[in-house]
Structure formats: structure tokens, C-alpha cells
C-alpha positions in Angstrom: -59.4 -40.6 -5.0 -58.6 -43.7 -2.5 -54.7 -44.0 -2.4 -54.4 -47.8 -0.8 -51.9 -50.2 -1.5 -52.3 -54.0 -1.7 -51.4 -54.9 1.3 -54.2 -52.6 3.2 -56.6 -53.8 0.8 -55.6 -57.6 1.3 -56.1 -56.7 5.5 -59.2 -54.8 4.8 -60.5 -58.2 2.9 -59.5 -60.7 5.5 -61.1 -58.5 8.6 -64.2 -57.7 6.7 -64.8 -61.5 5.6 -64.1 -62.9 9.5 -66.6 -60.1 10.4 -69.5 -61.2 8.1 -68.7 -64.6 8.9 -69.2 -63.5 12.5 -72.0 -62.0 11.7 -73.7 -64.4 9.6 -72.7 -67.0 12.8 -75.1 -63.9 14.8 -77.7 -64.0 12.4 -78.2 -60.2 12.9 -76.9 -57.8 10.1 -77.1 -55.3 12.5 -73.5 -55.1 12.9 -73.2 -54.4 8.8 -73.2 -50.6 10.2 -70.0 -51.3 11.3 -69.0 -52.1 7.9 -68.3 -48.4 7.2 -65.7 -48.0 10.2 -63.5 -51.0 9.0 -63.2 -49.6 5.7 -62.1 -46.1 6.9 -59.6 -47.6 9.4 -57.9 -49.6 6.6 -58.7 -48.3 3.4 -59.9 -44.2 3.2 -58.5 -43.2 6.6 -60.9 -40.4 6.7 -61.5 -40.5 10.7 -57.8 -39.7 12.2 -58.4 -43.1 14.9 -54.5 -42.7 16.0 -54.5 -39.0 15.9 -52.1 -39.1 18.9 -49.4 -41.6 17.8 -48.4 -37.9 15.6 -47.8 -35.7 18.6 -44.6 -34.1 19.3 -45.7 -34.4 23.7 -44.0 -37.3 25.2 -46.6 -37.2 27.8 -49.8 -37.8 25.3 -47.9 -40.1 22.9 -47.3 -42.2 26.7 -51.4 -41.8 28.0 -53.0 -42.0 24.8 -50.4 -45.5 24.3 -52.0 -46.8 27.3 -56.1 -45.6 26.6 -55.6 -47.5 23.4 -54.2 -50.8 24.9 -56.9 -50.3 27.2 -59.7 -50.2 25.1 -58.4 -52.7 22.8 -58.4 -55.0 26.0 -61.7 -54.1 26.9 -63.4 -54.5 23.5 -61.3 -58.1 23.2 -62.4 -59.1 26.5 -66.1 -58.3 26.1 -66.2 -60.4 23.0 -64.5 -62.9 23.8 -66.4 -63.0 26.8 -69.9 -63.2 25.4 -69.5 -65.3 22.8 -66.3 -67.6 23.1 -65.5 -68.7 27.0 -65.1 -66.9 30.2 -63.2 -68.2 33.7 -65.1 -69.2 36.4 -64.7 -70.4 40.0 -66.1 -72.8 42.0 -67.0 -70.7 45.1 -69.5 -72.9 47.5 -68.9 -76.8 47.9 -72.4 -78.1 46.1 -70.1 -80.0 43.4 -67.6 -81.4 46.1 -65.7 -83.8 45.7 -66.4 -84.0 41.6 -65.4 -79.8 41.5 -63.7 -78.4 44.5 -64.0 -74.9 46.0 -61.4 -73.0 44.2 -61.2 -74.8 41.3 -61.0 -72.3 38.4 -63.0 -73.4 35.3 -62.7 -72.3 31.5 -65.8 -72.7 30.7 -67.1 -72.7 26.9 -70.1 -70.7 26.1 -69.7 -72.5 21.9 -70.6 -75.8 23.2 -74.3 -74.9 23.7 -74.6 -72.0 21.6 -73.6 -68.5 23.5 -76.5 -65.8 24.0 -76.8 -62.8 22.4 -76.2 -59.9 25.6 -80.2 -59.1 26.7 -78.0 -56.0 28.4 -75.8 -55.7 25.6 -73.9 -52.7 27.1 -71.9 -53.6 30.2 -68.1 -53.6 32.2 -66.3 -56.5 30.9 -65.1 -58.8 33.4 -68.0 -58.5 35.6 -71.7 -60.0 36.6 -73.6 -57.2 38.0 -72.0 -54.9 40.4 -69.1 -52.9 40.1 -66.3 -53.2 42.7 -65.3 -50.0 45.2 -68.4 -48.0 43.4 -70.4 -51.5 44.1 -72.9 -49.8 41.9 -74.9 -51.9 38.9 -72.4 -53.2 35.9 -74.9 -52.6 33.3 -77.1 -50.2 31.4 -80.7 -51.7 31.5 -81.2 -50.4 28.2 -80.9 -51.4 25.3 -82.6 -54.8 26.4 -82.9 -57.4 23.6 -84.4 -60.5 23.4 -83.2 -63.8 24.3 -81.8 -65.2 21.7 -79.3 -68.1 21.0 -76.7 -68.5 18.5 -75.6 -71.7 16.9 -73.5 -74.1 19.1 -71.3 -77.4 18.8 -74.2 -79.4 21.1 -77.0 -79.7 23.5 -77.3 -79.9 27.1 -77.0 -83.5 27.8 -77.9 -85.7 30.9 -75.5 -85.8 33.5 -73.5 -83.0 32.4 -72.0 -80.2 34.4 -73.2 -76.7 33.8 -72.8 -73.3 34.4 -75.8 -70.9 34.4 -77.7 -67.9 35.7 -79.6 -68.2 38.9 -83.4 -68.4 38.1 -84.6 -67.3 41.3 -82.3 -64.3 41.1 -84.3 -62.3 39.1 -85.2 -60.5 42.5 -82.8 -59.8 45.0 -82.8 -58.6 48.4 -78.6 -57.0 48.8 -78.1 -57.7 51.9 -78.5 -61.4 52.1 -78.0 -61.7 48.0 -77.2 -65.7 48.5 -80.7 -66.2 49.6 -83.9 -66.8 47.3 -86.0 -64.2 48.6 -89.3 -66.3 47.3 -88.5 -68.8 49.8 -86.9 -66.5 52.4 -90.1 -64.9 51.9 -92.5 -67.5 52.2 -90.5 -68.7 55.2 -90.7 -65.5 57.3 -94.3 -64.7 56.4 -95.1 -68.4 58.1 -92.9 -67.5 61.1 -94.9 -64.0 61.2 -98.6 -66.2 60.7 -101.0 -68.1 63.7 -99.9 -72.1 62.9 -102.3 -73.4 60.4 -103.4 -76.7 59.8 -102.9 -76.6 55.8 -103.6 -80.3 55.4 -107.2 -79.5 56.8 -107.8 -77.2 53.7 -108.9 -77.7 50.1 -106.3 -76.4 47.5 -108.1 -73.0 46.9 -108.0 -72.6 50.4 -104.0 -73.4 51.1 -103.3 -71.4 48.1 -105.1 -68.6 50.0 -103.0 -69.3 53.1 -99.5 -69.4 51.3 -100.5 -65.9 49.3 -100.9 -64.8 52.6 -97.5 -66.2 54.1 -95.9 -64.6 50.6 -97.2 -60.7 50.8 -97.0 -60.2 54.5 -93.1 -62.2 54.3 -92.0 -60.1 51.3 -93.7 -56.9 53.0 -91.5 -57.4 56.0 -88.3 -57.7 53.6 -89.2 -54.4 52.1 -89.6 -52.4 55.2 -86.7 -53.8 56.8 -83.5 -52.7 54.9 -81.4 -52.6 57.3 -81.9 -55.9 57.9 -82.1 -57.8 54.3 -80.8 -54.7 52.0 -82.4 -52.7 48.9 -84.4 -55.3 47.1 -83.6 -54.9 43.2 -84.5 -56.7 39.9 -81.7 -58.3 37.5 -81.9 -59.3 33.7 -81.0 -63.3 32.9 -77.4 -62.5 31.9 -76.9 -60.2 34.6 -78.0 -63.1 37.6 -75.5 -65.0 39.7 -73.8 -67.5 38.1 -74.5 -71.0 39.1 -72.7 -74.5 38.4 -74.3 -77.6 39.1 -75.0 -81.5 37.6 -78.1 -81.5 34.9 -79.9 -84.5 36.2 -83.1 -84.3 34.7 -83.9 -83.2 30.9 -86.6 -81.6 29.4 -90.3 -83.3 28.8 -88.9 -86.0 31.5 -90.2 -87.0 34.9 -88.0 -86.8 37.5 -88.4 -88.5 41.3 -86.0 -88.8 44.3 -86.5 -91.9 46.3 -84.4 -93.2 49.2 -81.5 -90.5 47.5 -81.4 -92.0 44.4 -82.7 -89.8 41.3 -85.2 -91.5 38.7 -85.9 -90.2 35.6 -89.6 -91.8 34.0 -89.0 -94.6 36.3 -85.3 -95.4 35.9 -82.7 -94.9 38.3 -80.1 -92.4 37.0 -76.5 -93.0 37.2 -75.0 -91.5 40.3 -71.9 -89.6 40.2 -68.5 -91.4 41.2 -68.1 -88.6 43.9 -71.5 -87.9 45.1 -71.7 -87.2 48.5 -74.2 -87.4 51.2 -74.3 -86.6 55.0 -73.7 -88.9 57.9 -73.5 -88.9 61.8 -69.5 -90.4 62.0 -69.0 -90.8 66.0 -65.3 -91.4 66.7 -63.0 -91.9 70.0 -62.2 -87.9 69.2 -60.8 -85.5 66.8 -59.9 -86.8 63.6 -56.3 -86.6 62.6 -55.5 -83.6 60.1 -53.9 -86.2 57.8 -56.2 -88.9 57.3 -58.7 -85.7 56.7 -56.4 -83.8 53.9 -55.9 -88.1 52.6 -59.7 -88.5 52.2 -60.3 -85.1 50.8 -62.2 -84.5 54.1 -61.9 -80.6 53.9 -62.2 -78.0 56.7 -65.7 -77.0 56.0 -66.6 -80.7 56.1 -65.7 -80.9 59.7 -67.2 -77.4 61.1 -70.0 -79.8 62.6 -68.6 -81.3 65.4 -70.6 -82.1 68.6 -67.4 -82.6 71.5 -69.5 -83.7 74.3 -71.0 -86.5 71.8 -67.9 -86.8 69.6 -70.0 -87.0 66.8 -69.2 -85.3 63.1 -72.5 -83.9 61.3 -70.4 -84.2 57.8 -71.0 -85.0 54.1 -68.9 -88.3 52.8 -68.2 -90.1 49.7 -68.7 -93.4 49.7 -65.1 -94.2 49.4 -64.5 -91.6 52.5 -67.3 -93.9 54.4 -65.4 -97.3 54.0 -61.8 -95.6 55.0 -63.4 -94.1 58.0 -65.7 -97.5 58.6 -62.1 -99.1 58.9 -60.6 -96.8 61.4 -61.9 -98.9 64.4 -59.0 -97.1 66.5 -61.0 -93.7 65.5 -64.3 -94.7 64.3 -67.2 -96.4 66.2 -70.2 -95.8 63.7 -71.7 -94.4 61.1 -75.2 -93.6 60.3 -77.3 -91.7 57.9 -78.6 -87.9 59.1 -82.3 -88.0 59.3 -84.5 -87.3 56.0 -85.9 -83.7 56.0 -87.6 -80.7 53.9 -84.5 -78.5 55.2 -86.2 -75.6 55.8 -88.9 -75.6 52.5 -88.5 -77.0 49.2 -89.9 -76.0 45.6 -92.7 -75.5 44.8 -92.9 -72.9 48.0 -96.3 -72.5 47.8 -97.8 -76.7 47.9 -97.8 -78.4 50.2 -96.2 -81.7 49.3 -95.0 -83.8 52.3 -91.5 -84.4 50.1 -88.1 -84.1 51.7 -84.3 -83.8 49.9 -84.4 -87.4 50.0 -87.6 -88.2 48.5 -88.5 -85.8 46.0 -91.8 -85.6 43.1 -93.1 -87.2 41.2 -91.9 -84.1 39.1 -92.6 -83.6 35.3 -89.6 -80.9 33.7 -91.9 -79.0 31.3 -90.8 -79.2 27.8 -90.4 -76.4 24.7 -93.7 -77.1 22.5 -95.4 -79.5 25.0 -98.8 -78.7 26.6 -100.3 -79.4 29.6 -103.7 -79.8 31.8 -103.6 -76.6 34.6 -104.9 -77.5 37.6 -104.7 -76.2 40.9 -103.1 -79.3 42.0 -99.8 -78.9 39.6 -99.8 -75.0 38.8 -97.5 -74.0 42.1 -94.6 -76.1 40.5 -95.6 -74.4 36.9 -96.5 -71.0 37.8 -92.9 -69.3 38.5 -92.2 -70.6 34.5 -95.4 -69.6 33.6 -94.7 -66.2 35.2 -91.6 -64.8 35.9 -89.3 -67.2 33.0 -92.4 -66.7 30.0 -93.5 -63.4 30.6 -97.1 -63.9 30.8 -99.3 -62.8 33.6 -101.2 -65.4 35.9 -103.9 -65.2 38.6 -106.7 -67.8 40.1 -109.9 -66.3 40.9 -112.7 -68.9 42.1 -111.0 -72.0 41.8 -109.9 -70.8 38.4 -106.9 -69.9 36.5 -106.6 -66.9 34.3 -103.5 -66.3 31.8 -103.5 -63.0 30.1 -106.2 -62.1 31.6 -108.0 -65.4 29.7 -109.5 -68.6 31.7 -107.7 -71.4 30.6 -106.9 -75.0 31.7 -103.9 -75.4 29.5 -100.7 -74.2 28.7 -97.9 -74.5 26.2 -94.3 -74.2 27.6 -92.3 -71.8 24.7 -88.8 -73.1 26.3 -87.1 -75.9 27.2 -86.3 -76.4 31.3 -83.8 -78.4 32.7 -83.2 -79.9 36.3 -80.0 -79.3 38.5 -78.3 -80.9 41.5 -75.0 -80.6 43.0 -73.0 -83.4 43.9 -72.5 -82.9 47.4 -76.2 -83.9 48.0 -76.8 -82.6 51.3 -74.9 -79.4 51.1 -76.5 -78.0 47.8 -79.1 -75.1 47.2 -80.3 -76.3 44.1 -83.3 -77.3 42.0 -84.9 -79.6 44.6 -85.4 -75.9 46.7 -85.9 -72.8 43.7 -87.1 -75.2 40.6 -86.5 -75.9 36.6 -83.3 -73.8 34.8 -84.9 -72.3 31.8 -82.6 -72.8 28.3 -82.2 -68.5 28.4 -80.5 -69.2 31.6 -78.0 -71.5 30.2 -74.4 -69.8 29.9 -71.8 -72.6 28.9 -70.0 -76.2 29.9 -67.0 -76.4 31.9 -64.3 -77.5 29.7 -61.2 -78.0 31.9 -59.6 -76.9 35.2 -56.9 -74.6 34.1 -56.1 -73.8 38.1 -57.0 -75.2 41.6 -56.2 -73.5 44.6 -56.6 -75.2 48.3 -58.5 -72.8 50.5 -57.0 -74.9 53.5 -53.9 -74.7 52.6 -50.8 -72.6 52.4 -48.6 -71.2 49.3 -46.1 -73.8 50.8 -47.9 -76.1 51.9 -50.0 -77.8 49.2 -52.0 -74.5 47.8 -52.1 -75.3 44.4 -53.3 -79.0 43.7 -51.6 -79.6 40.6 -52.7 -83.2 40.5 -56.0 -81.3 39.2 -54.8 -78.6 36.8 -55.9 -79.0 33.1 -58.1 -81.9 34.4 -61.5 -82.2 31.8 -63.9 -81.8 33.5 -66.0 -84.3 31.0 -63.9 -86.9 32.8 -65.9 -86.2 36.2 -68.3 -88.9 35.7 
């Protein structure tokens, strides 16, 4: 016979109706098998769960005390973690000056709808690699599906985002910052004889860059000392990104002269956008008018002494205050347009630069297309690595699941990102389309910003920015 008063049947209620609520918010009645476990631990008390708290030894009642806070912590954390919001940090200066490097972010993973785990069991409190053990986070199985639970929106156009890095679903440790698809591509052309690609029909370059691909990505894998073990990583388990969505799915996106157009119509820029410029002064420029313009030490590193000449990224605010030091300034002019080193898709050849990007269509959940040799490099890598399927062109044709075809329907929606500092951003103009499973959550406000060039005393904290929304960065 159950002895339980009211009370612990009034808790056991409340707890078990917020936990099918959560559940039915899931849409998996997986967890009812939990059920069971909440009705012991408040109603039948049949599994002794504080077994300890009855001990007569001062030294369990005080290590058991702490295990339990513990795991309490941990089980709070993880939860709260993967379905509610988590912190993040700005770490690289793609956003500056609309996010700066050490801005600390709470970011909401409810506004679009947070993902059920695809590597469900994992530490709490970190992406992928353990610290001092620096050993994987995760368990790779169970793996689930991706699958996305009801949230208060939508990605829209022009907001900011955090989510997983799509090219990081292969890694090479030692340089873990790099995509290794272009790194790869990159070092099998160095390897290669020069070839004159625009003298070739498409077969033929595809050949050629193929080539550039296995013997580049064959040199990563015999050389570990140099680039590190080269490992695979879920979607949730990737390195978190944060950029500016500036291109939307089933939309065509183009970069001309800078300025991004989406099915013909310029986009609005953002209020802080920044690009780089050649600033030749009389000489140094003065720590304070810097730390005044938001001019920050990493903006500076490129400084040519014999020339006097800045390499450096500017708003256009920064421009005109600098433009009106004549005592410090002579000129300013824009650095030369360039590819920077490759740009996606890796393997066309496409005469665009950072500047003057596409024609690019973003390839839309439901839509279909016409394959051709001509547009599958910028749609194989969805095709492929984000869909699952397996691709191959033999003969000037193209085979998916083994079947010839010359179409293809996209089962996701992609989206395109850019960081604000235009020049100083590794984003989608160089490793492609976000797919909607890479998503994670919007930035809601900046709960703390810490100065990297600064001192505790000296300005550290910018408290001009704390609790700043970061939907008010237009």
C-alpha cells in the first residue's frame, strides 16, 4: 500500500505535467520511460535515490553532498543547454565593429526551434574536445536524426546567427581553423605542373581539380606532424560559427562592386560594415584617436614603416575621421579586388573575387533543379556531404545513388552567411550555403564585453555595451 501525503502527490502532479508538456513540445514519447522514475522519487520511494543523506559518516554525508549538487548541475546544464540558450563568445573579428572580439553572447536556441542532440550523450559545457584529456566530448552513438523542435520564428534576412561550421564535418587537428577542402585543393595545385584550366572543357577541369583534391588531401594524411590526425564530427558537435544571414533560401544572391544583391536588389548594408583600405599617414597613428574610432590592435598589425602605409579594415565613419586628420592622414584608397586565396565552389573555375561574387542561386527545401556540369560544383557538397546521398560524374554525366539523373530536389533549406568586417571574414563567399540542421540559435543580448586591448583598470570591460540587444545591431 502507497503511504503519500498530499503534498508529494500535489509535487508529483506539477513535475509530471511540465514533463509531458516538455515532452509533447519534443514530439517524442520516448521520455514517457522516465515516467516511472518520477513517480518512485515522489510518490513509492521504492529506489533509496538519497541513500546517503541517512549515514552516520561525516565524511560520505560531505562527498555524496557534493556528487549530488554536481550531478544536479550537470543534468540542469545539459538541458538547459540543448534546448533553452547557451553563452557564447565572439572569438575572431568577422562581425567587427557590429560584435566585437570578446563580446559574450546569450544566445537563444527557442527563437528558431532548438535541435534534438544527433549525439545525444555528451559533457555539458563543451563542443567537441575535452580540456587536459583533449580527447572527443561525445559518444558517437546513439546518433539520431536531425530533427527540429517547434520555435518562436524563422531565420530572417539580415539577422545575426550562430551555427555549426558546415565545412567542419572533416577536420585536420592540427590546423582545425582551416577548411581542409580548400586547404586541400590549395596544396594539391601548389603540388600540380600549372595548368591552363580555361583552355579545357568542363569535364576536363573537373578532371584537373579531382586531381588537385586526392593528391592535396593525400599529402594532409601522410603528413601529421604537419596538419594533425584528420577526424570526422557530427552537425552539433562542429565549431560554432556567428555571422550575418544575407541571403535566404530559394534566393539569388550576387556581390558586385561590395555591395550584396539578392534577385537583383541591393541589400541593406550593415551600419558597421567594414571593408579594407590602404590609409598612408605622416606616421604612427596616435593610441587615442585609435581606441576613439574603435580602431583595435589587430586592425593595425598591418603596417608597412618604410611606406607608412596601414593595410586595415574601416568603417565608413572611421574613413571620414581619419580623411579629416590632414596633420596624420594623406590618403586613402581601396585594397585591390581579389579571390584571396580560392573561393567556393573549390572545384569551378569562376573568375569571381570577395568583391564580385555569383550570380549564386541558395538552394531551397522542396525546390528542384536542372544538374549540369556547369552548376553541380556549387551543389555537390549539399548534395553530398549535407543530404547524405552519394554523387559521381562518369562520361560527362552525373550519377546520384548510383542513378543518372539531371535533376535534383533539395530536402532542406540553406541559407547564406557574411561577417560584417567584409575583408577579414572566412565565411560563405569561401566554404558555401549553412544548411537549416546547422542552425543552433540567435544572439539575444550581450550580457558581458571584455577589451582584449585593454587592462582590468584600464577600460577592460566596455560597459557601454553590456546587455546591449543585439537585434539593435542593424
Amino acid at each position: 500500500m502507497i503511504q503519500a501525503s498530499r503534498k508529494q502527490w500535489i509535487k508529483f502532479g506539477i513535475v509530471l505535467v511540465l514533463y509531458l508538456i516538455f515532452l509533447i513540445w519534443l514530439k517524442s514519447w520516448l521520455g514517457l520511460v522516465v515516467v516511472p522514475f518520477i513517480f518512485d522519487a515522489y510518490i513509492s520511494k521504492k529506489i533509496p535515490w538519497t541513500w546517503w543523506k541517512k549515514s552516520t559518516n561525516k565524511t560520505v554525508l560531505t562527498v555524496m553532498g557534493w556528487v549530488d549538487a554536481i550531478v544536479f548541475a550537470l543534468v540542469a546544464v545539459y538541458f538547459v543547454n540543448l534546448y533553452f540558450f547557451q553563452n557564447y563568445v565572439i572569438p575572431s573579428s568577422s562581425l567587427e565593429k557590429s560584435l566585437l572580439v570578446g563580446d559574450y553572447l546569450f544566445v537563444s536556441k527557442m527563437s528558431y526551434g532548438a535541435r534534438i542532440p544527433q549525439t545525444p550523450l555528451h559533457m555539458p559545457l563543451t563542443q567537441h574536445t575535452l580540456p587536459v584529456f583533449n580527447c572527443k566530448s561525445y559518444l558517437e552513438w546513439p546518433k539520431w536524426d536531425y530533427k527540429r523542435v517547434a520555435g518562436l520564428g524563422e531565420v530572417q534576412l539580415n539577422d545575426i546567427v550562430v551555427f555549426n561550421f558546415p565545412a567542419g564535418d572533416t577536420v585536420a587537428t592540427g590546423n582545425p581553423a582551416e577548411d581542409i577542402y580548400r586547404m586541400s585543393y590549395a596544396i594539391g595545385k601548389q603540388l600540380s605542373q600549372p595548368i591552363d584550366l580555361a583552355s579545357l572543357n568542363l569535364e576536363q577541369q573537373r578532371d584537373v581539380y579531382d586531381y588537385y583534391y586526392s593528391i592535396g588531401r593525400k599529402y594532409i594524411d601522410e603528413n601529421p606532424q604537419l596538419y594533425g590526425e584528420v577526424i570526422t564530427r557530427p552537425v552539433d558537435r562542429r565549431e560554432n560559427y556567428v555571422k550575418r544571414c544575407v541571403g535566404m533560401p530559394g534566393q539569388t544572391l550576387e556581390i558586385k562592386n561590395r555591395i550584396i544583391y539578392l534577385d537583383g536588389k541591393a541589400n541593406k548594408e550593415p551600419d558597421n560594415v567594414q571593408y579594407r583600405y590602404f590609409v598612408h599617414t605622416k606616421g604612427m597613428l596616435p593610441e587615442d584617436l585609435c581606441h576613439e574610432l574603435g580602431i583595435s590592435q589587430e586592425d593595425l598589425m598591418a603596417y608597412y614603416t618604410e611606406e607608412s602605409v596601414y593595410n586595415m579594415p574601416l568603417t565608413e565613419k572611421a574613413k571620414a575621421a581619419l580623411l579629416a586628420r590632414k596633420d596624420l592622414v594623406t590618403a586613402i584608397e581601396n585594397v585591390p579586388d581579389d579571390d584571396a586565396g580560392g573561393l567556393y565552389p573549390d572545384n569551378k573555375l569562376t573568375g569571381w573575387t570577395v568583391d564580385n561574387y555569383g550570380p549564386i542561386w541558395i538552394p531551397k527545401k522542396g525546390a528542384t533543379i536542372d544538374l549540369t556540369l556547369d552548376n553541380l560544383p556549387m551543389y555537390e557538397r549539399p548534395i553530398k556531404n549535407y543530404e547524405g546521398n552519394s554523387l559521381e560524374v562518369k562520361d560527362g554525366k552525373i550519377y546520384i545513388n548510383g542513378q543518372e539523373t539531371t535533376k535534383y530536389t533539395f530536402k532542406m533549406d540553406y541559407y547564406w552567411m557574411m561577417g560584417d568586417n567584409r575583408h577579414n571574414s572566412a565565411d560563405s563567399r569561401f566554404w558555401g550555403f549553412v544548411p537549416e540542421d546547422h542552425i543552433v540559435g540567435k544572439p539575444i543580448f550581450i550580457w558581458l564585453s571584455l577589451n582584449q586591448d585593454r587592462g582590468w583598470f584600464d577600460g577592460k570591460i566596455r560597459w557601454n555595451r553590456l546587455f546591449k540587444f543585439v537585434d539593435s545591431i542593424k
